[in-house]
C-alpha positions, 0 to 999 in steps of 0.5 A: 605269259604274254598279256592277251591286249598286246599285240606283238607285231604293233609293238615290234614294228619300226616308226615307218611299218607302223605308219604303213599299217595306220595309214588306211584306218586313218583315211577309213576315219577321215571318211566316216568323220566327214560323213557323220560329223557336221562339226569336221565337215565344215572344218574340212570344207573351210579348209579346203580339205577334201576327205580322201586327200588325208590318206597318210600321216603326213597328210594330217599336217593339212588339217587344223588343230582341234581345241578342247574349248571349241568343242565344249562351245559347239557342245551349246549349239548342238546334240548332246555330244555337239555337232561332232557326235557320230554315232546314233544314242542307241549305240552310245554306251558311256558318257564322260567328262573330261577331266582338269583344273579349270573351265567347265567339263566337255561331254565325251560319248563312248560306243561298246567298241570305243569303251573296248579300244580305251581299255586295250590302250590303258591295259597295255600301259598298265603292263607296262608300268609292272600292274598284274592280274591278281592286284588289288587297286585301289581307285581314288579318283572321281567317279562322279562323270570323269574318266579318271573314275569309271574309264581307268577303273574298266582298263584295270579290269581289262588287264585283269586287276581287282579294282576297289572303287574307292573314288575321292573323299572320305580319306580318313575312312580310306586309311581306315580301309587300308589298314583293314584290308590284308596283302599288299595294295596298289593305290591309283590317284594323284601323285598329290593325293599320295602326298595330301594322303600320308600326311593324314596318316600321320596327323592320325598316328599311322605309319604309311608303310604299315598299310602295304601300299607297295604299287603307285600308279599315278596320272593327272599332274606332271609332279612324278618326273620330278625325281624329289617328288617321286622319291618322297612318296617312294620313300614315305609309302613304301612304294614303288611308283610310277607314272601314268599319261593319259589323255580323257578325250581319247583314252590314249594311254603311255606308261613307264617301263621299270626302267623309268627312262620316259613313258612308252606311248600305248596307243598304236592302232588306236591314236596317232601322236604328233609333235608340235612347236606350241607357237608356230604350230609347225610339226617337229620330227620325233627324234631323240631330244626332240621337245614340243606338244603332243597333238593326237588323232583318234583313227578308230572311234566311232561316236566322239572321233577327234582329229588333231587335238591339242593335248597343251602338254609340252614334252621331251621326246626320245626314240631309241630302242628302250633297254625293256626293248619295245621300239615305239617312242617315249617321253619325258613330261615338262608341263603343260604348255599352257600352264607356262608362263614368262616371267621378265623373258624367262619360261617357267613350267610349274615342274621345274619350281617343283624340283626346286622346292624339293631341295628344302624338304623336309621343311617344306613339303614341296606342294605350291601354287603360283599366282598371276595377279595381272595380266602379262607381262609378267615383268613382277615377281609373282606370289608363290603360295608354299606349303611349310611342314607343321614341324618348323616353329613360326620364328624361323618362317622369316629366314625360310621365307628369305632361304626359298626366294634366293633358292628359286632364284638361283635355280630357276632364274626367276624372283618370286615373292614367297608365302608359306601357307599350312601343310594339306592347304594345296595338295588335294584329292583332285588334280592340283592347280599349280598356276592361278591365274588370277586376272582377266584378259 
């Protein structure tokens, strides 16, 4: 039976239908921003920007990037929300914190309607990614104040899903609970936190497999589109897994389909997506091949609308017919463009070391973290922090030491000078920094 959060006609609509069909609620958005927002006001007026020129996708191009970091700022001078909230307290019914690695999270306010659209877009990537009424998942991410916890747990139950709302923490008493709780299970984390998690197990004397996590649902880092990384945790839960995008700011959601071919974007309706050259700023054509930054447009929000942010996370477009036959576009995940770095003129994203590391598994557990001690020019060899597996004796840690530096060398075109640390040092329960930049601008 069809899923009741999935609107055929958006699904099966060509990108100029789809176009068509948003182009009104977008110029609607536009004028309530510019009506309620005192922050997207003086945008626009800086601009030069009337509201009712932005009356088509094509129009956006006009409108300056939002930046996460200048609306936490505004979030200091402002209302709650800062200088953009649009919606009166009394129909607000959520407040969130955006999620990430670093910096101080930014406060996001939610209507009843807002919650309702976020749900819809993450039920339909749940459907995609092969979740189903009737599962039982098991939610490890933090409730404290990000969408991670309470957002995701509510779209799950939109789809129609048992969600255990586990969170972060405690992950001996988790496999404890694993253990106890009879059928099979879905697990909703990190794809570090399955790997930080298994290696638990197994310091405990469990087997993962035994605890029936057959589903893996996963979001927060990069690391599953790495084929090694996706089929260590494949193979040591016995589990199929799969990757899931989202953006906290706007509850945009994409997923992949079963035949994991790049993740299918959910938010028709709801969120515009653009394509950006992450320097010149300059909009690219969604077309098959076609790489750069994902910019987003919310076009139905009522208390935290955002025109143009930045997600920062560079990808891979493709927009051919998919072989599950849904026809909006997908993408293949690179990084985020801002956890790039040059080492001596070549880019380096944190996933292609990732695919490396994982030539040398099991000896290494291919968890790692770069650290930028200066500022760039990146013309040194930088420090790459590796987690080495408990089973290799420490007087081979020379030669792998001398093994990795000249396989990363050789298949990511940069030197680094390697460092092994322990098992569990890197991968955590939350999202896992790969890049530390350890210097001040």
């Amino acid at each position: 039976m069809a899923p009741t959060f999935w609107c055929e006609e958006l699904e099966t609509m060509t990108a100029g239908e789809l176009r068509r069909y948003e182009a009104p609620i977008l110029a609607a958005q536009v004028e309530y921003l510019y009506a309620y927002s005192n922050y997207y006001r003086c945008v626009l007026d800086n601009a030069g920007i009337r509201p009712h020129e932005i009356t088509c996708h094509e129009a956006l191009e006009m409108v300056p990037f939002t930046e996460k970091k200048d609306l936490a700022q505004a979030q200091r001078e402002g209302l709650l929300i800062g200088p953009h909230q649009c919606a009166p307290m009394d129909k607000i019914v959520r407040l969130v914190g955006t999620g990430g690695t670093s910096g101080k999270p930014m406060r996001i306010a939610w209507t009843r309607e807002d919650v309702h659209a976020y749900s819809e877009m993450g039920a339909r990537a749940l459907w995609i990614l092969g979740c189903r009424p009737g599962d039982l998942v098991v939610n490890c991410f933090n409730y404290s104040i990000y969408a991670g916890g309470v957002m995701d747990h509510m779209a799950f139950e939109h789809l129609g899903a048992a969600v255990l709302a586990y969170g972060v923490g405690n992950s001996r008493a988790l496999l404890d609970l694993l253990a106890d709780l009879p059928g099979d299970k879905c697990l909703y984390s990190t794809p570090s936190y399955a790997v930080r998690l298994a290696g638990i197990a197994s310091e405990a004397g469990m087997e993962p497999r035994t605890l029936n996590v057959r589903k893996g649902v996963f979001s927060g880092e990069a690391g599953l589109q790495v084929p090694g990384y996706r089929q260590k945790i494949e193979k040591t839960w016995g589990m199929a897994a799969g990757d899931l995008y989202g953006v906290a700011e706007l509850g945009c959601q994409s997923a992949e389909c079963e035949h994991r071919n790049g993740m299918h974007f959910c938010g028709q309706g709801y969120v515009i997506a653009e394509l950006i050259d992450p320097d010149s700023g300059a909009v690219k054509k969604m077309k098959d091949g076609e790489t750069g930054e994902l910019v987003f447009t919310s076009i139905r929000r009522q208390a935290s609308p955002l025109l143009r942010l930045r997600s920062h996370d560079f990808v891979a477009v493709e927009t051919s017919r998919c072989a599950c036959g849904r026809t909006g576009f997908r993408f293949h995940t690179r990084g985020r463009s801002d956890d790039m770095f040059v080492v001596k003129g070549v880019n380096i994203f944190p996933t292609s070391i990732q695919e490396v590391l994982h030539e040398l598994h099991p000896r290494l557990t291919g968890e790692f973290q770069v650290a930028l001690d200066t500022p760039p020019p990146f013309d040194y060899a930088p420090r790459l922090l590796v987690e080495v597996s408990p089973g290799v004796p420490s007087s081979q840690h020379a030669a792998l030491i001398r093994e990795t530096e000249a396989v990363i060398r050789t298949k990511a075109a940069f030197a680094a000078l390697v460092e092994l640390v322990p098992q569990g040092t890197i991968a955590s329960e939350h999202k896992t920094r790969r890049v530390l930049r350890n210097y001040k601008l």
